[in-house]
VMD Tcl script that draws the C-alpha trace (Angstrom):
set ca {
  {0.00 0.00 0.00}
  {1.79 3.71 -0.91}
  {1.73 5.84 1.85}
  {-0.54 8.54 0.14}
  {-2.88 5.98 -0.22}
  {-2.86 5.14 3.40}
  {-3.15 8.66 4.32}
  {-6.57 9.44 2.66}
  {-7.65 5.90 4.02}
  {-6.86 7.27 7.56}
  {-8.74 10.75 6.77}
  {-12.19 9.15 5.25}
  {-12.41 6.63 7.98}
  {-14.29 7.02 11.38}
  {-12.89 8.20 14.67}
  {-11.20 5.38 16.73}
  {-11.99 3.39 19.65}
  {-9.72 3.47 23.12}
  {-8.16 -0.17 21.24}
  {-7.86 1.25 18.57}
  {-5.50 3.95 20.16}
  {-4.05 1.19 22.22}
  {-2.72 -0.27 18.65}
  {-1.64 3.01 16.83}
  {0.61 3.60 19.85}
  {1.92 0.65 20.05}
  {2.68 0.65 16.01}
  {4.32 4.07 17.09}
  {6.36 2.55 19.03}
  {7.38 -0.28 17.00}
  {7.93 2.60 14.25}
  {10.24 4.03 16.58}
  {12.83 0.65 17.53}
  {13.07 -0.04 13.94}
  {15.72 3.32 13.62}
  {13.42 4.90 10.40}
  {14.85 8.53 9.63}
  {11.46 10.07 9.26}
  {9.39 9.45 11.98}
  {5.70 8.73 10.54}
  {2.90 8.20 12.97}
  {-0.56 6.69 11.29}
  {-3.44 6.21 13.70}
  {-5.80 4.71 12.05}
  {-9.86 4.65 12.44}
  {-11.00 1.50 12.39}
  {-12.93 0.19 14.52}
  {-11.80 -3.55 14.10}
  {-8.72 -4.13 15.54}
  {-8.19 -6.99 13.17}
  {-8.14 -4.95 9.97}
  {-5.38 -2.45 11.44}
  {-3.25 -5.28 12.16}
  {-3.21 -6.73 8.40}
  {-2.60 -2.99 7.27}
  {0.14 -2.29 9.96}
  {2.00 -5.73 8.83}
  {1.66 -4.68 5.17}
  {3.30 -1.27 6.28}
  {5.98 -2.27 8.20}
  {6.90 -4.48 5.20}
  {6.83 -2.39 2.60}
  {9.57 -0.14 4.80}
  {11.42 -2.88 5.57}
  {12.19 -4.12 2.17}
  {12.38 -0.56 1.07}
  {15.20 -0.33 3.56}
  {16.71 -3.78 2.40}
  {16.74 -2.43 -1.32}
  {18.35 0.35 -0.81}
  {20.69 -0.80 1.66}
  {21.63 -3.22 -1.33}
  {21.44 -0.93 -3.98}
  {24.33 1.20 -1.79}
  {26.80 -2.17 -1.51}
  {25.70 -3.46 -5.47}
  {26.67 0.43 -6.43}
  {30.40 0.28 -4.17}
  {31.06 -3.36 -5.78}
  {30.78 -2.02 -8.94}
  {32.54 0.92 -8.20}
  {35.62 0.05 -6.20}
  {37.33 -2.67 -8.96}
  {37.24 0.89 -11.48}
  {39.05 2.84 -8.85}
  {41.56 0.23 -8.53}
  {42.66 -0.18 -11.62}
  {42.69 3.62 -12.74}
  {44.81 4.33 -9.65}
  {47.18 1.58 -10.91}
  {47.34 2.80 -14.67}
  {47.96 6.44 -13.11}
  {50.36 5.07 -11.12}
  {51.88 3.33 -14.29}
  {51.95 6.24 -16.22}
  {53.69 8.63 -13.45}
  {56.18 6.05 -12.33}
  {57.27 5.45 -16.25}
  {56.79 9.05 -17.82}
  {57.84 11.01 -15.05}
  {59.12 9.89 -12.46}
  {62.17 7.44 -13.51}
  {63.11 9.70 -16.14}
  {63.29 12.89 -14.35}
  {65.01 11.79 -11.20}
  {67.52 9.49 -13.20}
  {67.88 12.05 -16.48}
  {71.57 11.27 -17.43}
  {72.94 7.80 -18.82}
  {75.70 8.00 -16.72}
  {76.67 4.22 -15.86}
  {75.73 4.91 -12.13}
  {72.38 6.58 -12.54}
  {71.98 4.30 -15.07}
  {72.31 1.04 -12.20}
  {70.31 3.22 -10.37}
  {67.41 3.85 -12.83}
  {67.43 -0.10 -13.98}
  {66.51 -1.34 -10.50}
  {63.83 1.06 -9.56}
  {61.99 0.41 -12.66}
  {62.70 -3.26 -11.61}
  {61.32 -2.87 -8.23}
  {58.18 -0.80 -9.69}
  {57.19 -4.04 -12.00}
  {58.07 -6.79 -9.24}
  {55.52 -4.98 -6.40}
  {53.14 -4.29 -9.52}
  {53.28 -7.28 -10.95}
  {52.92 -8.93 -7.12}
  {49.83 -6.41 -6.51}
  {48.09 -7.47 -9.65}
  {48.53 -10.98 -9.79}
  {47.51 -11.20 -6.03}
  {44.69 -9.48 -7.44}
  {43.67 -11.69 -9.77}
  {44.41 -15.02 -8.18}
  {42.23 -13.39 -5.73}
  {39.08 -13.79 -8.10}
  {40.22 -16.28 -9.85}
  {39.80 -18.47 -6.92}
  {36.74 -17.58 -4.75}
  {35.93 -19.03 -1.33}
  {32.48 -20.32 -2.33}
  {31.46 -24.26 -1.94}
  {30.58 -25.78 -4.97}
  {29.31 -28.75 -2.98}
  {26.13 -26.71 -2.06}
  {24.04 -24.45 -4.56}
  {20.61 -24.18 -1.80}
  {20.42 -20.17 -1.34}
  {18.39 -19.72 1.33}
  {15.76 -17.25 1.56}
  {16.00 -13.77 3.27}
  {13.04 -12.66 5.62}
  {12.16 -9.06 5.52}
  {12.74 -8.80 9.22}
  {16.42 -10.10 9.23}
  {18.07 -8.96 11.86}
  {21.26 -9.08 9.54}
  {20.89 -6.41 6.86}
  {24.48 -5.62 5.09}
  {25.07 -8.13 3.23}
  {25.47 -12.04 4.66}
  {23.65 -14.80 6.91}
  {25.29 -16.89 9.08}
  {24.91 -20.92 8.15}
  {26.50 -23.58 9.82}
  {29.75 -25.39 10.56}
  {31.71 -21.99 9.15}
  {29.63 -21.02 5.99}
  {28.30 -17.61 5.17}
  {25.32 -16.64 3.05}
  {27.02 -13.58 0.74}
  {23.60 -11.35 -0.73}
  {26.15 -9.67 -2.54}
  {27.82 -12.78 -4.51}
  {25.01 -15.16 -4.10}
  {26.64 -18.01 -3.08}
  {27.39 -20.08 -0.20}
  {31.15 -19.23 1.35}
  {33.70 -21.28 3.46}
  {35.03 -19.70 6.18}
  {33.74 -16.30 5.29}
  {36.20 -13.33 6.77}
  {34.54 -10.85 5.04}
  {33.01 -9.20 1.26}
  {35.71 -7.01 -0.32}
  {34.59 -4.46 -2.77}
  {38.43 -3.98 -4.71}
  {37.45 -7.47 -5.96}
  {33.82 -8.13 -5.71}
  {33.75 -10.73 -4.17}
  {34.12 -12.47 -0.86}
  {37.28 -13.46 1.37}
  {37.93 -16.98 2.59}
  {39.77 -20.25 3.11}
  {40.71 -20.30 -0.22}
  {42.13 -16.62 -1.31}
  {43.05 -15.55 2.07}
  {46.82 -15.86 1.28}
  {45.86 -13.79 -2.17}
  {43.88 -11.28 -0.51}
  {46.93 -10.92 2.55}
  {49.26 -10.42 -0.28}
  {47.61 -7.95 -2.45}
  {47.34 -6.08 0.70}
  {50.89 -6.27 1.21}
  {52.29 -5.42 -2.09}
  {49.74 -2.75 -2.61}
  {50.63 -1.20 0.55}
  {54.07 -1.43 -0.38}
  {53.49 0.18 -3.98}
  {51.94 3.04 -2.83}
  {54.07 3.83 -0.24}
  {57.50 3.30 -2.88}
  {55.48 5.85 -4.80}
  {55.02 8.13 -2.17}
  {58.80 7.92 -2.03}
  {59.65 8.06 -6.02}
  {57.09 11.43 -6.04}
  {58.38 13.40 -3.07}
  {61.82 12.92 -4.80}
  {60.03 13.87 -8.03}
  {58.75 17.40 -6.72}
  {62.08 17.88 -5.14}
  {63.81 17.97 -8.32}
  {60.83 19.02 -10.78}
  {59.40 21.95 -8.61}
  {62.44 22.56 -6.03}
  {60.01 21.70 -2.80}
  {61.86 21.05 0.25}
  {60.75 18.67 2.25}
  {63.13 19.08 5.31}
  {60.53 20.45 7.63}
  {58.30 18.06 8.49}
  {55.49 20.64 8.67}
  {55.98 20.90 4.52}
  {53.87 17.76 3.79}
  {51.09 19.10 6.47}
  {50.90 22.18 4.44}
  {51.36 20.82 1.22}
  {47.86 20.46 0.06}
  {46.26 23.21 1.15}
  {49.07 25.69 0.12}
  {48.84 23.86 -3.77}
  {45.37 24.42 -3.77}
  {45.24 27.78 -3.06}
  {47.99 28.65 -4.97}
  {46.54 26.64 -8.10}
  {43.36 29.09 -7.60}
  {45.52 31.83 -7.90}
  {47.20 30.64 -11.30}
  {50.81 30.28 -8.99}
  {51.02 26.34 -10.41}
  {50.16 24.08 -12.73}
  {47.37 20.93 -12.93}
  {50.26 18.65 -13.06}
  {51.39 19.99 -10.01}
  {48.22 19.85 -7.98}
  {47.24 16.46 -9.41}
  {50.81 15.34 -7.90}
  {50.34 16.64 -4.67}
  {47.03 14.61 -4.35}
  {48.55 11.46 -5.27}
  {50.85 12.01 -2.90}
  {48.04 12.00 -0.27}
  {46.01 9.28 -2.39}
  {49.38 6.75 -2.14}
  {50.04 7.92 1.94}
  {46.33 7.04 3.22}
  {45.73 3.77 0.48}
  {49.61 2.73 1.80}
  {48.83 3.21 5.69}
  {44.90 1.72 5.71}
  {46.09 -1.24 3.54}
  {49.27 -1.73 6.24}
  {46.76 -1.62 9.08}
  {44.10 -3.86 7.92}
  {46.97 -6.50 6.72}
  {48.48 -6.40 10.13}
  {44.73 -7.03 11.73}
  {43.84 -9.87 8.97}
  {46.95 -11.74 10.35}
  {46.60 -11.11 13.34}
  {43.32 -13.00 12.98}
  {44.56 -15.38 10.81}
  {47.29 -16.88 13.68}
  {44.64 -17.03 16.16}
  {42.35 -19.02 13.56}
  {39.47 -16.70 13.99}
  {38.09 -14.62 10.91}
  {36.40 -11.11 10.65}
  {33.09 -12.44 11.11}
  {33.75 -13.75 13.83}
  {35.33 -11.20 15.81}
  {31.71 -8.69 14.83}
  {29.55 -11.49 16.38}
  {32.01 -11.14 19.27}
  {32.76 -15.00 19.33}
  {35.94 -16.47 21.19}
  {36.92 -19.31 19.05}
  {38.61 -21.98 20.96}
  {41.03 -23.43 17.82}
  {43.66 -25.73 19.66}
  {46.16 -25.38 16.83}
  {48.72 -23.10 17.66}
  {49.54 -19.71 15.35}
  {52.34 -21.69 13.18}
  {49.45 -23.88 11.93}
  {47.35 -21.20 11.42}
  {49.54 -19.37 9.06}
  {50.59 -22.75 7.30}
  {47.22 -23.86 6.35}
  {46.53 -20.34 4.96}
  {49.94 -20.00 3.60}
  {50.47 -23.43 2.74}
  {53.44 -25.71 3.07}
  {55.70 -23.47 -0.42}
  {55.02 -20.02 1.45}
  {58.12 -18.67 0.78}
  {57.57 -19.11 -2.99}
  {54.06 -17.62 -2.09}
  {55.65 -14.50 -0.76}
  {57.26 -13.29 -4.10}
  {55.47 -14.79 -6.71}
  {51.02 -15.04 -7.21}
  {51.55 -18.71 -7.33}
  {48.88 -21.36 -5.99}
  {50.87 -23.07 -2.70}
  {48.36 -25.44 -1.71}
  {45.66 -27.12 -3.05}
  {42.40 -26.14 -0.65}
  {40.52 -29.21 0.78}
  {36.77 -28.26 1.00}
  {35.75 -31.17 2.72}
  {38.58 -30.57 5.50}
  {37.47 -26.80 5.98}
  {33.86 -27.66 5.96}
  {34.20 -29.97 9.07}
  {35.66 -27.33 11.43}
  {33.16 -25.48 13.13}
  {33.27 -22.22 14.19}
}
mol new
graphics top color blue
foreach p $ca { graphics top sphere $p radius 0.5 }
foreach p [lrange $ca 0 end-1] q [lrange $ca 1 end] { graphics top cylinder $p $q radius 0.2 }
display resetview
């Protein structure tokens, strides 16, 4: 029923009875605990209580699933969105390191500079190449089961409304991908799709060597304004400043686009470097206690009696060190095995 509808039922209907008072507050109320922005109080004239009821269920409902769709359409929109941001940051990132960077630190083919030049453009493809292919082992090998295809069915009054149910014996109802995952830690957006026993190690290592890339670049362009625009960075007060003082003095014609769009990369590469460090330092910190992400939101205390050098192997597997520098596969992941532990 719309709501404009329910409004000129309200204003052709009779005056209420003392119950049916009793029930409009008590939908108010209800109205209230279910955290709606815009508070909407219908009291209803009807006389039979049993009527209001139907019409208060049908209500309730219809904002629920209104809720539920466009607490959906938000996540569907961000899954879609966050794989593009990715990979534009890494072809700008490409294209600076290449076109601008290398060559203007390292300008003369002097035999030294030379050395010099050769292994940063070396390092630049082995933590890109690292990043990407972690990337795309990541997706390339999901954490669903393909021993069950049953999706269950989501009530309108789930208490769970982002984006997963809890099943049993460690598996995870994703709304977002559909399907049924092992050992869910948690949905990531970069990839679009959802983290577990099987590209954990992929995931932990993207993290790593992205981290690492942006933070090599942070590096490569401070050196790069240094030399191209003669900033000093000895004070460490210069990079507090730095973005506000470009701005401004872009406004005022003082420097170029170039300039200004290098000075936000700078601050792009800083926060994607730090929150990528963080969150890889949390995800194995979980990971050696044998506990995932979903976990630790339910507030569970999982009681795994393998100790953290397990933990790491089975994520890890038993050719980690290969693992470490190269997107390689290290261990075939057992389904059956994962699917007997229980959370």
């Amino acid at each position: 029923m719309l709501y404009s509808d329910l409004f000129l039922f309200c204003a052709c209907a009779p005056a209420p009875t003392d119950g049916g008072k009793e029930v409009c507050e008590d939908f108010e109320d209800e109205h209230r605990q279910r955290g709606s922005e815009k508070s909407v109080f219908v009291c209803v004239r009807e006389t039979a209580a049993g009527s209001f009821v139907v019409l208060k269920e049908q209500l309730l409902n219809s904002w629920t699933s209104s809720e539920m769709f466009t607490r959906m359409l938000k996540l569907r929109l961000l899954n879609a969105v966050a794989p593009v941001y990715f990979f534009m940051a890494t072809a700008v990132t490409n294209i600076l390191h290449f076109f601008f960077f290398i060559p203007t630190i390292f300008p003369y083919p002097e035999t030294s500079l030379m050395v010099s030049s050769t292994l940063h453009t070396v390092l630049v493809l082995f933590l890109m190449f690292n990043a990407l292919g972690n990337y795309i082992m990541t997706i390339i090998y999901p954490a669903e089961s393909a021993n069950e295809t049953l999706i269950p069915v989501c009530s309108p009054h789930c208490s769970d409304k982002v984006d997963a149910h809890y099943l049993l014996n460690g598996r995870h109802f994703c709304k977002l991908c559909k399907k049924i995952i092992l050992k869910r830690d948690h949905h990531c957006f970069f990839t679009g799709n959802c983290i577990g026993n099987k590209n954990m190690r992929y995931f932990l290592m993207f993290c790593i060597y992205t981290s690492c890339t942006c933070l090599y670049s942070l590096v490569l362009g401070v050196a790069f304004l240094t030399v191209e625009y003669s900033i000093s960075f000895e004070n460490p007060l210069t990079f507090l400043t730095l973005l506000p003082l470009s701005v401004c003095s872009f406004f005022m014609g003082t420097i170029s686009g170039l300039q200004l769009f290098l000075v936000l990369m700078l601050y792009v590469w800083l926060g994607i470097g730090l929150v990528c460090a963080g969150f890889c330092s949390q995800q194995m910190l979980l990971v050696a206690r044998g506990q995932t992400w979903c976990q630790m939101q339910r507030g569970e205390l999982v009681r795994n009696c393998s100790n953290w050098r397990a933990n790491l192997k089975h994520v890890f597997g038993t050719r980690w060190i290969l693992g470490l520098i190269l997107p390689v596969q290290t261990e075939e992941c057992s389904e059956d095995a994962d699917g007997q532990k229980q959370d």
